[in-house]
C-alpha positions in Angstrom: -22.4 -29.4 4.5 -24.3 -32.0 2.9 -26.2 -31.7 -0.5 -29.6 -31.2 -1.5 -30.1 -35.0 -2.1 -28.5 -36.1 1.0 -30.4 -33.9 3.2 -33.4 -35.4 1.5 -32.3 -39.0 2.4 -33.1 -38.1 6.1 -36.7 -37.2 5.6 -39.9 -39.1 5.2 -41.9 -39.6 2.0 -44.7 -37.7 3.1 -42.3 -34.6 3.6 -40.8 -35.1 0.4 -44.2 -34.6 -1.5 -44.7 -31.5 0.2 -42.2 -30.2 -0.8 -42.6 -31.5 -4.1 -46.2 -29.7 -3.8 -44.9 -26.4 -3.1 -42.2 -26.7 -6.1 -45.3 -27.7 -8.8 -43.9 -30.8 -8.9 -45.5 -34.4 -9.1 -43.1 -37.3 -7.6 -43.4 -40.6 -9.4 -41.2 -42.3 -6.7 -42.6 -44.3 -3.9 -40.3 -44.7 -2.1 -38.1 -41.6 0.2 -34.7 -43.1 -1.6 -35.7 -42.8 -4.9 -37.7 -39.5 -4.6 -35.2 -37.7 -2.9 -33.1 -38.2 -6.0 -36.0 -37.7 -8.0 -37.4 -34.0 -6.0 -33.1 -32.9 -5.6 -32.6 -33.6 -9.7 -35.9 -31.5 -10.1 -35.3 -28.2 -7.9 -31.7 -27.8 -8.8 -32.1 -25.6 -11.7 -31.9 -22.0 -12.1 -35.2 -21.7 -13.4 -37.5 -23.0 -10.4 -35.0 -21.5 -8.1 -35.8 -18.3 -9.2 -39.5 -18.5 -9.3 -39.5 -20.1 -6.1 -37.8 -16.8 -4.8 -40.1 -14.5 -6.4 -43.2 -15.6 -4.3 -41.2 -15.8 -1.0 -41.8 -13.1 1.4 -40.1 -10.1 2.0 -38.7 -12.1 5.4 -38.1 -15.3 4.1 -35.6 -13.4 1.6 -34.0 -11.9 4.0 -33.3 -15.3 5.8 -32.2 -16.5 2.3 -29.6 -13.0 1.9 -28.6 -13.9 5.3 -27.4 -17.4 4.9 -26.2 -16.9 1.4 -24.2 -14.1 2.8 -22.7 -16.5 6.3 -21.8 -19.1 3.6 -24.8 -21.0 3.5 -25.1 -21.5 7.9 -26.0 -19.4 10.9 -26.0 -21.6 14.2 -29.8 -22.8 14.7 -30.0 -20.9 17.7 -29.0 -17.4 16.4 -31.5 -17.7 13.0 -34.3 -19.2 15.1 -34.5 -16.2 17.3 -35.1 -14.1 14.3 -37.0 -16.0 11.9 -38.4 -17.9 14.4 -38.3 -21.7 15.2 -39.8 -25.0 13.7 -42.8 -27.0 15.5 -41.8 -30.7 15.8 -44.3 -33.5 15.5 -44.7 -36.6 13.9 -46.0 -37.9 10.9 -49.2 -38.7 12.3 -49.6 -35.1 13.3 -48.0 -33.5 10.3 -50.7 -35.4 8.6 -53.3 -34.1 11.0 -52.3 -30.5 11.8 -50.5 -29.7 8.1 -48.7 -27.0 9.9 -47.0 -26.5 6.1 -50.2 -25.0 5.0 -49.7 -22.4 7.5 -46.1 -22.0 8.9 -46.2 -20.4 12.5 -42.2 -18.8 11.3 -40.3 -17.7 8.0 -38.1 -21.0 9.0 -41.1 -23.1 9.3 -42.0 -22.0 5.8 -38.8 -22.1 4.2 -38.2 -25.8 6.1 -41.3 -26.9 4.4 -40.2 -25.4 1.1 -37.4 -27.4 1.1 -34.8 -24.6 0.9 -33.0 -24.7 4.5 -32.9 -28.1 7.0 -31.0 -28.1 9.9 -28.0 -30.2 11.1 -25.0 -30.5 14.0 -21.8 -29.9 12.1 -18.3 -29.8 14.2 -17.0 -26.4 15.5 -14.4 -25.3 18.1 -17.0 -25.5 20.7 -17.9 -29.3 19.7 -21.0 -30.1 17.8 -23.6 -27.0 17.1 -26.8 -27.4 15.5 -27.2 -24.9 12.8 -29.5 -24.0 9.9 -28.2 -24.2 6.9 -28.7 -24.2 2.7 -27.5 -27.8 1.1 -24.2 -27.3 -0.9 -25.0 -27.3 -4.6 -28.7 -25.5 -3.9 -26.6 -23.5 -2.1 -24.9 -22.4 -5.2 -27.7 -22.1 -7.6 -29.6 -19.5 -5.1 -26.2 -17.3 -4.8 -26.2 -17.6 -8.5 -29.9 -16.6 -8.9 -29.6 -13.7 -6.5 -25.8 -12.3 -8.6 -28.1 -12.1 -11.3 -30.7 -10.8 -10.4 -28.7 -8.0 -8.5 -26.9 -7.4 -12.2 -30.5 -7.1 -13.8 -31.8 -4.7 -11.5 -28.8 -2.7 -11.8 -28.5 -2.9 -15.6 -32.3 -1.3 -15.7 -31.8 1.4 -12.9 -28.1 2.3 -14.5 -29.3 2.7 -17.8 -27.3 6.0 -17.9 -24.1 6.6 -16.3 -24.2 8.1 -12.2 -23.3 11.1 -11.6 -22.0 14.2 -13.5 -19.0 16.3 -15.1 -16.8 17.8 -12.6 -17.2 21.3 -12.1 -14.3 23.6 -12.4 -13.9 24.1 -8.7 -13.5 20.3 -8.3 -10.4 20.0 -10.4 -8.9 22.9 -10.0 -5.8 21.0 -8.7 -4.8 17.9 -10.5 -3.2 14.5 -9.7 -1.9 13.0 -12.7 -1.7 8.7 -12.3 1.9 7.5 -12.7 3.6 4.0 -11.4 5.4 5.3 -8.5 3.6 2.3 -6.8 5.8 0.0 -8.8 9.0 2.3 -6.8 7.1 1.5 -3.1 6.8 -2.4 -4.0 10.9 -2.1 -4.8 11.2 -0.5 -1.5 9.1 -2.7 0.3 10.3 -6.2 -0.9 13.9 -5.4 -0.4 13.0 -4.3 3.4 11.2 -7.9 3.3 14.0 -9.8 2.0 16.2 -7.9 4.7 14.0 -8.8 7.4 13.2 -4.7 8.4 9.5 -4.9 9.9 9.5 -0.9 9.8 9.3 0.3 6.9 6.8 3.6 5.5 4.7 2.0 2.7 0.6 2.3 2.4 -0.7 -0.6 4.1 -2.5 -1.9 1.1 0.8 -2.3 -1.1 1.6 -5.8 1.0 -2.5 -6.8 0.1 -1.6 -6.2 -3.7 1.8 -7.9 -3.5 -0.1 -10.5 -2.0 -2.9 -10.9 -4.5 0.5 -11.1 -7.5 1.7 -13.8 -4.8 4.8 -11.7 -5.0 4.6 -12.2 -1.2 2.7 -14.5 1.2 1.7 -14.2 4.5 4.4 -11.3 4.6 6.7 -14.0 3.5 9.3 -12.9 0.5 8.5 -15.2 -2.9 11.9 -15.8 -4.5 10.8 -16.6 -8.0 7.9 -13.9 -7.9 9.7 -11.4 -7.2 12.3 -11.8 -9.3 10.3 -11.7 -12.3 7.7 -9.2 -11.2 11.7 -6.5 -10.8 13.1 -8.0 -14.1 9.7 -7.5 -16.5 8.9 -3.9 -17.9 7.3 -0.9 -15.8 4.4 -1.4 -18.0 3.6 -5.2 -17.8 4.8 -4.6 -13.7 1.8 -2.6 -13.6 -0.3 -4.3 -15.7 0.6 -7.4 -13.8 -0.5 -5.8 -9.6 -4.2 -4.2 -11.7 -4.7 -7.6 -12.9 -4.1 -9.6 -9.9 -6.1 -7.3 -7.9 -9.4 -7.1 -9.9 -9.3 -11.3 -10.2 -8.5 -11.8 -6.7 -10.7 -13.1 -3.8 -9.2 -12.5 -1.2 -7.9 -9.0 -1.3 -11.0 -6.8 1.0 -10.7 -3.1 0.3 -13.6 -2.5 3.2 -11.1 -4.2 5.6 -8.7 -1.8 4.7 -10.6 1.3 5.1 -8.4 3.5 7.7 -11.4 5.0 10.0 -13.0 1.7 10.7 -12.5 -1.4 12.1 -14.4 -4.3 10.9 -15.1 -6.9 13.7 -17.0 -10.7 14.2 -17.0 -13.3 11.9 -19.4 -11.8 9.3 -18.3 -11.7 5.7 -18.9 -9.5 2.5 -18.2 -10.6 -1.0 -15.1 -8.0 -1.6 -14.9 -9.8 -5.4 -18.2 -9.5 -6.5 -18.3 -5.5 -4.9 -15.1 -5.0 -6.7 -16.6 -6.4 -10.3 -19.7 -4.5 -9.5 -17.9 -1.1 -8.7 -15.3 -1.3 -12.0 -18.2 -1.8 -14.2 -19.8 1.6 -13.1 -16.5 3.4 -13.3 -15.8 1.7 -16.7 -19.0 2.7 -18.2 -18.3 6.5 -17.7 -16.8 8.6 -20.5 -13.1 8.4 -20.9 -11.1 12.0 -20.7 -13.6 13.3 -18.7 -13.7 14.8 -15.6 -16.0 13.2 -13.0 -17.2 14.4 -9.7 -16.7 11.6 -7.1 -19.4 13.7 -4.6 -22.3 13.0 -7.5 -21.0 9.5 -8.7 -21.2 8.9 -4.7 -24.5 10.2 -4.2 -26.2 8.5 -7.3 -24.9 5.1 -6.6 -26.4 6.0 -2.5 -29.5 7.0 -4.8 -29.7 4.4 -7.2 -28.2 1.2 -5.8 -27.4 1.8 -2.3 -27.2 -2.0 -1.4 -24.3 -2.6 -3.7 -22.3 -4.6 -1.3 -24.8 -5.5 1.1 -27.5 -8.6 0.2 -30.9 -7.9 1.3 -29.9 -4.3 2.5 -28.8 -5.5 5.8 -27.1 -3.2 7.4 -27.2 -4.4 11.2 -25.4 -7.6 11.3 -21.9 -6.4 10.3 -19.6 -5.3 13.4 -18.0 -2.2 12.2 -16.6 0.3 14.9 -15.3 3.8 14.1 -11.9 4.1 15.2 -11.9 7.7 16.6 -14.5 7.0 19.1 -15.3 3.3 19.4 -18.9 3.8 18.1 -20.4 1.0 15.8 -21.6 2.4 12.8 -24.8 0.1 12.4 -28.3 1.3 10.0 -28.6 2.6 6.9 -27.7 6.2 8.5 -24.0 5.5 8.6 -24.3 4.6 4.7 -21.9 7.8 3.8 -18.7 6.1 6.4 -18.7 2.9 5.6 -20.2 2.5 1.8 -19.7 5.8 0.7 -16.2 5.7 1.9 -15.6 2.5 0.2 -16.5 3.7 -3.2 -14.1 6.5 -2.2 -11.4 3.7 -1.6 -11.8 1.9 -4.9 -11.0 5.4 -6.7 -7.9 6.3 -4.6 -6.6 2.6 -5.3 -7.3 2.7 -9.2 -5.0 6.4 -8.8 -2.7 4.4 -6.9 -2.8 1.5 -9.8 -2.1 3.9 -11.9 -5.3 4.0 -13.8 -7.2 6.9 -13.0 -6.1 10.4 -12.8 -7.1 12.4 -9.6 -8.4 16.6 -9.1 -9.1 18.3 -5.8 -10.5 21.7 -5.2 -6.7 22.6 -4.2 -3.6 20.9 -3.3 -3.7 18.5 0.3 -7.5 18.6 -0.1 -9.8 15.4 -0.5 -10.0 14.3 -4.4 -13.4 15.6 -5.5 -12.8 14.3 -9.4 -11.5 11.5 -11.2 -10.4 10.8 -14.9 -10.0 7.7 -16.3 -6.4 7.4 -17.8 -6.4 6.4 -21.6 -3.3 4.0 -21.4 0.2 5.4 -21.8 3.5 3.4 -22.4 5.3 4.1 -18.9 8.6 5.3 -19.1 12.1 2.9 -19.6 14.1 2.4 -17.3 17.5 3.6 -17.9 20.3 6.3 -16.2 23.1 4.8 -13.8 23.9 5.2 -10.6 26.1 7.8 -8.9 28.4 6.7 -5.8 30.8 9.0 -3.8 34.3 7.5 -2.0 32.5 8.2 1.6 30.0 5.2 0.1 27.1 7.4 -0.3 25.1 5.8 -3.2 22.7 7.9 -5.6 20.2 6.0 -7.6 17.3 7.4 -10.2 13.9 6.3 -9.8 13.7 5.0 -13.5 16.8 2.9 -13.0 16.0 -0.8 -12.7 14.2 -1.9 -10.7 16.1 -5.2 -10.2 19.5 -3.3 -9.5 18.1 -0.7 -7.0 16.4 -4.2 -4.7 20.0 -5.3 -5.2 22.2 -2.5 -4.4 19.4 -1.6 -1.4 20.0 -5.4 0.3 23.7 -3.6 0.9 23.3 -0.7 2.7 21.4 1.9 4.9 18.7 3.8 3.9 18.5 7.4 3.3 15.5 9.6 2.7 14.4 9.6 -0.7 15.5 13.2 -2.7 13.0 14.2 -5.0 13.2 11.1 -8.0 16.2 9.9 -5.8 16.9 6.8 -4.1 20.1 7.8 -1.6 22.2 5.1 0.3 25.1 4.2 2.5 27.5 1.5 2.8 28.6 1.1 6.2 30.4 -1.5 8.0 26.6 -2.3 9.6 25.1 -2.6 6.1 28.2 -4.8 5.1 27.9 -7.0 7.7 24.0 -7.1 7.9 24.4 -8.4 4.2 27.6 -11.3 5.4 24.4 -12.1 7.2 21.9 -13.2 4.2 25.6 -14.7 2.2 26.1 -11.1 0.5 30.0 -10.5 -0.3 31.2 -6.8 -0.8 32.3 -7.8 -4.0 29.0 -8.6 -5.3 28.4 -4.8 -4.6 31.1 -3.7 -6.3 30.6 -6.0 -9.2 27.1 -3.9 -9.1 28.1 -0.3 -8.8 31.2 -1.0 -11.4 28.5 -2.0 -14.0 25.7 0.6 -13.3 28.2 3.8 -13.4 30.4 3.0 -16.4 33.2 2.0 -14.3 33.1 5.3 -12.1 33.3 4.1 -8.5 35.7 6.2 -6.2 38.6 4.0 -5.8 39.0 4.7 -1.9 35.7 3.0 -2.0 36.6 0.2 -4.2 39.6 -0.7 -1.7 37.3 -0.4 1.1 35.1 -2.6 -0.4 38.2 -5.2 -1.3 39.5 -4.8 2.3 36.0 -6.1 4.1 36.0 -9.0 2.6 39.3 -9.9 3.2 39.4 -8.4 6.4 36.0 -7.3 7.9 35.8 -4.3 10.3 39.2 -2.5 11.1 37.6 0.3 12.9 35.6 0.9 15.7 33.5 3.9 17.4 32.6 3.1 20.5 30.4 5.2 23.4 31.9 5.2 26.6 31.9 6.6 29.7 34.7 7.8 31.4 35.8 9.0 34.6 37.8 12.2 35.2 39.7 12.8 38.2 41.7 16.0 39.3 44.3 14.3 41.0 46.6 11.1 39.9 46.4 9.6 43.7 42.7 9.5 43.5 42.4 7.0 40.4 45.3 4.7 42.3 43.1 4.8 45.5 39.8 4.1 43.4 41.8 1.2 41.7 42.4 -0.2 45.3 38.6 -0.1 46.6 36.1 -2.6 46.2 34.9 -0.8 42.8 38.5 -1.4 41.1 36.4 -4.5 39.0 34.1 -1.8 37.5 37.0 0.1 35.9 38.1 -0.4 32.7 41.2 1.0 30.3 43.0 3.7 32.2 43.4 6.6 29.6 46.3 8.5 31.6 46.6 9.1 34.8 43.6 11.1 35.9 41.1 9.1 33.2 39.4 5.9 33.2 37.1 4.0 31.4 33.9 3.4 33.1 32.4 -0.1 32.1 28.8 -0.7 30.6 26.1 -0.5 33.5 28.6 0.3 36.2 28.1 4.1 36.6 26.3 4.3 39.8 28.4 1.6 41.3 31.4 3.7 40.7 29.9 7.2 42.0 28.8 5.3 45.2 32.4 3.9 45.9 33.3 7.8 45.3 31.5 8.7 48.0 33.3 6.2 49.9 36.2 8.1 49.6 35.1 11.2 50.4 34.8 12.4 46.5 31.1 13.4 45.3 31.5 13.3 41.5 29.7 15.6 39.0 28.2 13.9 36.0 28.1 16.0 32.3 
């Protein structure tokens, strides 16, 4: 979009001085050039911006909030038929009518003002008109309204919201521990491995994504290996960081009951920053009730996340039934809930500790966790000669993603990682340039020395050799009487057979079954099928 001075440039001198008029300012220029640069020089400061939106209706601001919040446009169409359209006339009848003096629409007023124009800009569709704020006024209006919203807020949250949990609320606690660090082990080794399945909370691959430990789902060699190779601690430190400073990670798009639809957006940072600073400012080992924290900030500052309190023009459908959730009565399911979200993810991050009335219920308290040094990691791993592998949680993290690349994956026991080497695990691994021997050269290292040594010559013989065994399912055909496998072998169905077992048994090949049973009933033989 253009800037405040360009937009100027397409106006007439007589429309820059009134909008010059309605700033309090005098223009000097006489000519449209020089007093656009003159009037744009003048308005973009923080201070005039702000005054200028003190006097504005309660409308106009909400057509300000609006475009603020649609990134400075909304197609001319869509804002006119709310705010209403723009009379077009000449100078001669500008001069005449002064239809500034009394604007027939909040967009007549506001075009007037200076503060929105309107322009075709390229879409999909071609070229659409739209309304839209200049680029750098753009800026200092968002910047006017952040702190304003923070000044408000500092003078209604003078105290902190909510209360002390009761007794009832924490009767069962959660402590915070960096088990997450364990699910992004998990999670980037099933990556690297290319497994699309995998059990993980869906909001691990958003904070992976905000470390760019991953992109796009996409494995980051260099990332990862230093986020598996640096300490628990400064692992940890590393996914809360990323996640408070990043801009594109959306915790209300990853609430699990709704489903946020359109092209409408909401400032997830500025929400986030907004959010932390209430939790921060409560006291530390205390006990908090998240239903009063939740209520107060409904109470206090409901419009946290929303700009002008709009709560109509976001799409957002509740996933059991298909119903969008649209007014300030659905406040509890999507804002409420969010506030709920930011808590569960801080527990998740390891930085707040969690309390519910008893255990599976909905947290109802939360503690803020004065830091702790997270524990080493150390212990080795335990391997059996049928290849099952055993492998602590607090061993490193770096060997586990290794040793996991190897094998198949076994349920988790308790604080244990379990695995399997198998020829499909072996040869899945040929398949990314793994040898056997790097496995071995592993497991040799991380047990003292202790690997089975039937395993250790398995492992030897695959990569000299690869498979020398094979399972196979079959199907086979059984037949009571040597004279009727010679006579099937004669008919038409003789190139569905394959090895003859003995003389009553043969193998059946892949896909052939009903052709065989039908040249059966040829012969006068109705076979039975187990």
């Amino acid at each position: 979009m253009p800037d405040l001075h360009h937009t100027f440039l397409k106006h007439d001198l007589g429309h820059l001085n009134i909008i010059a008029d309605f700033w309090g300012l005098e223009l000097e220029s006489h000519t449209a050039d020089a007093a656009a640069d003159e009037l744009s020089a003048s308005i973009l400061k923080p201070e005039p911006v702000r005054e200028t939106l003190e006097i504005l209706s309660p409308d106009a601001r909400s057509a300000i909030h609006a475009l603020i919040e649609s990134t400075g446009k909304i197609e001319w169409v869509i804002f006119t038929r709310k705010y209403g359209t723009i009379q077009e006339m000449g100078i001669a009848k500008r001069e005449r009518e002064r239809p500034f003096q009394n604007p027939t629409s909040v967009t007549e007023g506001l075009f007037y003002r200076g503060l929105i124009d309107k322009a075709f800009f390229e879409t999909e569709n071609g070229a659409q008109e739209f309304a839209f704020i200049p680029d750098d006024l753009f800026e200092v209006i968002r910047q006017v309204i952040k702190d304003e919203k923070k000044e408000e807020t500092r003078k209604n949250l003078s105290e902190p919201l909510g209360r002390l949990a009761i007794s009832v609320e924490k009767a069962f606690e959660l402590p915070a521990d960096d088990s997450i660090l364990d699910d992004a082990t998990t999670l980037l080794a099933a990556i690297r491995m290319g497994q699309d399945q995998i059990n993980v909370k869906r909001d691990l691959y958003e904070l992976l994504s905000s470390a760019k430990i991953i992109k796009k789902n996409t494995f980051q060699t260099e990332e990862t290996k230093n986020f598996l190779g640096i300490s628990r601690a400064e692992a940890l430190n590393l996914l809360y960081t990323s996640w408070t400073a990043s801009k594109t990670f959306n915790e209300l798009r990853l609430l699990p009951n709704i489903l946020c639809e359109g092209e409408w957006k909401n400032d997830a940072y500025n929400t986030r920053q907004f959010l932390l600073n209430l939790i921060h400012d409560l006291p530390k080992d205390k006990w908090w009730s998240i239903p009063a924290f939740v209520r107060d900030i409904k109470e206090k500052t409901p419009d946290f996340q929303r700009p002008a309190g709009d709560y109509d023009s976001w799409f957002i459908k509740r996933i059991s039934d298909g119903q969008y959730l649209r007014g300030f009565a659905h406040w509890d399911e999507i804002d409420g809930a969010l506030i709920k979200y930011y808590i569960s993810l801080l527990h998740y991050l390891g930085q707040v500790d969690l309390a519910s009335p008893q255990a599976g219920k909905e947290a109802a308290a939360f503690r803020i966790k004065h830091f702790k040094q997270t524990k080493k990691e150390t212990g080795k791993i335990t391997v059996s000669s049928n290849g099952k592998i055993i492998i602590p949680q607090l061993l490193s993290r770096a060997i586990r993603y290794q040793v996991a690349r190897f094998c198949e994956w076994d349920d988790k026991k308790g604080d244990d990682y379990v695995y399997r080497v198998t020829a499909r695990s072996l040869k899945h691994a040929n398949e990314q340039r793994l040898k056997a021997e790097q496995l071995l050269s592993l497991l040799v290292k991380h047990t003292s020395g202790s690997v089975p040594p039937p395993l250790v010559k398995a492992l030897k013989r695959w990569d000299a050799q690869g498979s020398e065994a094979h399972l196979e399912t079959q199907t086979i055909l059984k037949l009571s009487k040597p004279e009727m496998l010679v006579e099937l072998r004669k008919s038409k169905a003789a190139r569905f057979l394959g090895d003859v077992l003995n003389p009553t048994t043969v193998v059946i090949k892949s896909g052939a079954q009903d052709k065989v049973l039908a040249a059966l009933a040829e012969l006068g033989l109705f076979a039975e099928i187990l």
